[in-house]
N, C-alpha and C positions, 0 to 999 in steps of 0.2 A: 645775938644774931637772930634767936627766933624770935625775940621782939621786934624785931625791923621786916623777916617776914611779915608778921602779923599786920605790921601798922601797911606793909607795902598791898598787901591781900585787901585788907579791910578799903584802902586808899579807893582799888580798881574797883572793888563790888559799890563802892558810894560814886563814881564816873560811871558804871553800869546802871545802876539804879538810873542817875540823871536823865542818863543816854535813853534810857526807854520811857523815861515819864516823856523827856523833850518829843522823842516817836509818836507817844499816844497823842500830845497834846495837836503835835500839825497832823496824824492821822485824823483825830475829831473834829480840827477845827476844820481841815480839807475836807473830809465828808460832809461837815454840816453846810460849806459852801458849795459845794457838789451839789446837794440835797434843793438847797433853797436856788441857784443860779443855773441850772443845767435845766437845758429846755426840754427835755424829755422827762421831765417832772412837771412841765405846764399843763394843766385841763383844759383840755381839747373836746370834753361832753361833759354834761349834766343832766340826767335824768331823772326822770319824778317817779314815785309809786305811792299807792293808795289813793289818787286823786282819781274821783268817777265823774264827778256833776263837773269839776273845774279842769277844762284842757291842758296841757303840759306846756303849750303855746305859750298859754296868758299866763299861766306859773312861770317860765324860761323868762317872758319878758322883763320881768323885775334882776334879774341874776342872771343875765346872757352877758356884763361884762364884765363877770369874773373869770370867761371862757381863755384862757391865754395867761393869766393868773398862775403863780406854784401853788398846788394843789397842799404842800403843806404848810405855809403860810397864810393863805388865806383867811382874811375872819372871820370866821363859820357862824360867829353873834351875829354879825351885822348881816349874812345871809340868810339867817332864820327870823330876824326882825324883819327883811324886806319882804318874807313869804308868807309870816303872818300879818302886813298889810291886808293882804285878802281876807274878807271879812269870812267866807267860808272853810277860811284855812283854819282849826282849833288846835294842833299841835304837830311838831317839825321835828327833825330825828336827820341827821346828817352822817352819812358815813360814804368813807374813800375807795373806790372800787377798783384794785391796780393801780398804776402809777399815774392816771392825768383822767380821770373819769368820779365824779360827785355823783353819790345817789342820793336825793332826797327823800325821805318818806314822808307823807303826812296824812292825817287825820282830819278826814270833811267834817265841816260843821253841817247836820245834815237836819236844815229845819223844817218845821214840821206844821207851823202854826203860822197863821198870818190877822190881819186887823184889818179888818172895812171900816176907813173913817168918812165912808161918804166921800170920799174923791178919787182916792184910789187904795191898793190895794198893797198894805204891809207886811212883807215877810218878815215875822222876828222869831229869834234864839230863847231861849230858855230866861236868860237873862233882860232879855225887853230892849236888846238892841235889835234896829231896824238894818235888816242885810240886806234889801231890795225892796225898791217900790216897783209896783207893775199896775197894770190894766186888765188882765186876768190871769186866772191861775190856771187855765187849760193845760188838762196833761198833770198836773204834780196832784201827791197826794197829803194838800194839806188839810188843815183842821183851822176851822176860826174860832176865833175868842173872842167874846163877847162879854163887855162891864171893867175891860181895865182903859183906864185912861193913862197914857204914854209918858202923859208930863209928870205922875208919881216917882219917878227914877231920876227928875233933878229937884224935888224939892225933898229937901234936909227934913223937912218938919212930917216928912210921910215915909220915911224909913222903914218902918216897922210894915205898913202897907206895901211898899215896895218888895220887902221881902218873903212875903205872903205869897204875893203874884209869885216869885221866882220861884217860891218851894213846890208850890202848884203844879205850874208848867214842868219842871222838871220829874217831880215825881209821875205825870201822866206819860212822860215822853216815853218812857221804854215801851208803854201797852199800844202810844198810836203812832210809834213808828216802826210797830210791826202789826199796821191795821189789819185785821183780817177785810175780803172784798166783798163776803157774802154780809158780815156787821159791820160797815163802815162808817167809823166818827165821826160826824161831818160838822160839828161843833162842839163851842164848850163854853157856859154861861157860867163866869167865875165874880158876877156882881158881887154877890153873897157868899165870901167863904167859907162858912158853915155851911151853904147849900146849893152847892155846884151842881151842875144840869147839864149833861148829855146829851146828843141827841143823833139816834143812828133812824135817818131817813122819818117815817110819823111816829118812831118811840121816843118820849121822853125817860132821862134815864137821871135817877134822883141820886146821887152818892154821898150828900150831907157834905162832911169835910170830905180833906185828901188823905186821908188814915187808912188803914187796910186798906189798899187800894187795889192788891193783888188779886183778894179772894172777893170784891167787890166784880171784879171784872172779871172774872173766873164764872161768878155768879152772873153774870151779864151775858158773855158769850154760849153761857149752858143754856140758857133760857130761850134767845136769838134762834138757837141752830138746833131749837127741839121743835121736832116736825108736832107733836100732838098740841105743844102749845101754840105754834104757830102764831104768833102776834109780829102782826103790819102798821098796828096805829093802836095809842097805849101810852100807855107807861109802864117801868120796871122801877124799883122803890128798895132800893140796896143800902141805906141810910144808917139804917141799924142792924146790931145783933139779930140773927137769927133769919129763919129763910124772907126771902123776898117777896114781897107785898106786888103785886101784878095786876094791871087794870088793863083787861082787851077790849078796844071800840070798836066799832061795826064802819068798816071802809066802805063809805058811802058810790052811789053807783049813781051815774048820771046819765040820763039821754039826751041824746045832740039836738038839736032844733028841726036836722031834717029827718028825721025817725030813723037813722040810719044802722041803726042799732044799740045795743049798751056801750058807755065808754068806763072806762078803770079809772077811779080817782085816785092821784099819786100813783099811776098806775100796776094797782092791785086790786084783783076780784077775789075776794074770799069769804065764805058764810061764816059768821059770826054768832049765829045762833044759840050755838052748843059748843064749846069747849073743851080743852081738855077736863075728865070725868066729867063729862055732860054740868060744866056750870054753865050760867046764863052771859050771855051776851052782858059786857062791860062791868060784870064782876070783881072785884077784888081778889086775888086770890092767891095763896101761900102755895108755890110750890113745892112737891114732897121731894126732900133731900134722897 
């Protein structure tokens, strides 16, 4: 008798079991069509953040018709492949904001450098890709390069050239993309990698390689923004160990045809006579640490 109990107990808890797996299975399957087919899970917005230089407009245009889309279905790959089309766009970050609203994040490519080939005027990346041609750069704060040739980055037999250029660029980009306004880069002669050339307005600025780059330009801007040394036209000579080698020229001063007074060449008037500790006019000179 209590065996027939047991097997009648045991019988109902394995129909109970059943009975609630069969439950869970159409509760999850009902949810999960719930989830993916109920229009109140449709995105109905998408919005951008971190994009400053690129409008939300021309961002939306590529992915405005996913808007009506289940926001948990959607293929978030192939929405982040279509937002890095945008050559300014360098990286994408997708997250779901409530139930029918996409925010995108992303991170501008934010370049800095461009190329005069003599026609017009190239903005490139770090890597030597061209993200815009223009007619001028009015208004941005970029820096030109000067001595790379563009075609290095499809020929196979200049690799190693090529990747010279990119370590270059790269390693200078953190210092000139936060140019200071009063020493502003306004080039960078990278013919010679071993002796890359500067140049903030009549200073040239000698850095050798791109090695110590930090304290090269640490050294740079100390010098720039010391009133006793004052140099307008020059050179600053940061190449090697040890303090920097400084040659200040005398900024020539010109009068106009109709005696109308002095005019400022490059316009700066300053006596160059005496220097800081009274050295001579276009001296060498080591600055004291």
């Amino acid at each position: 008798m209590k065996d027939v109990k047991k097997f009648i107990k045991a019988k109902k808890r394995k129909k109970l079991i059943k009975k609630l797996i069969l439950i869970t299975i159409v509760l999850v399957v009902g949810g999960f069509i719930f989830i993916t087919k109920a229009p109140i899970f449709n995105i109905k917005s998408i919005t951008f953040k971190g994009n400053v230089t690129i409008s939300s407009e021309v961002l939306l245009s590529g992915v405005s018709d996913r808007i009506g889309l289940n926001i948990f279905t959607v293929n978030e790959k192939d929405i982040k492949e279509e937002v890095l089309k945008n050559r300014y766009v360098s990286t994408v970050d997708i997250k779901r904001k409530g139930i029918n609203t996409l925010e995108i994040n992303i991170t501008e490519e934010a370049p800095v450098y461009y190329i005069n080939n003599g026609i017009e005027l190239l903005i490139i990346n770090n890597d030597l890709e061209v993200l815009e041609e223009v007619d001028n750069i009015e208004g941005r704060n970029l820096v030109e390069i000067k001595g790379i040739d563009l075609s290095v980055k499809d020929d196979e037999s200049r690799v190693d050239e090529f990747n010279s250029y990119k370590n270059i660029l790269t390693n200078f980009y953190p210092f000139i993309s936060k140019n200071r306004e009063s020493i502003y880069l306004s080039s960078l002669d990278v013919s010679n990698i071993v002796n890359i050339i500067g140049y903030i307005g009549n200073v040239e600025i000698f850095f050798g390689d791109d090695s110590d780059l930090y304290n090269k330009m640490e050294n740079v801007y100390r010098i720039m923004l010391d009133d006793n040394i004052n140099i307008a036209k020059g050179y600053i000579n940061v190449s090697f160990n040890g303090s920097p080698v400084i040659k200040i020229e005398e900024v020539k001063e010109e009068t106009n045809e109709e005696g109308e007074g002095i005019t400022e060449d490059s316009g700066v008037t300053e006596d160059n006579s005496i220097t800081q500790d009274g050295l001579e006019e276009d001296a060498d000179v080591e600055p004291v640490e």
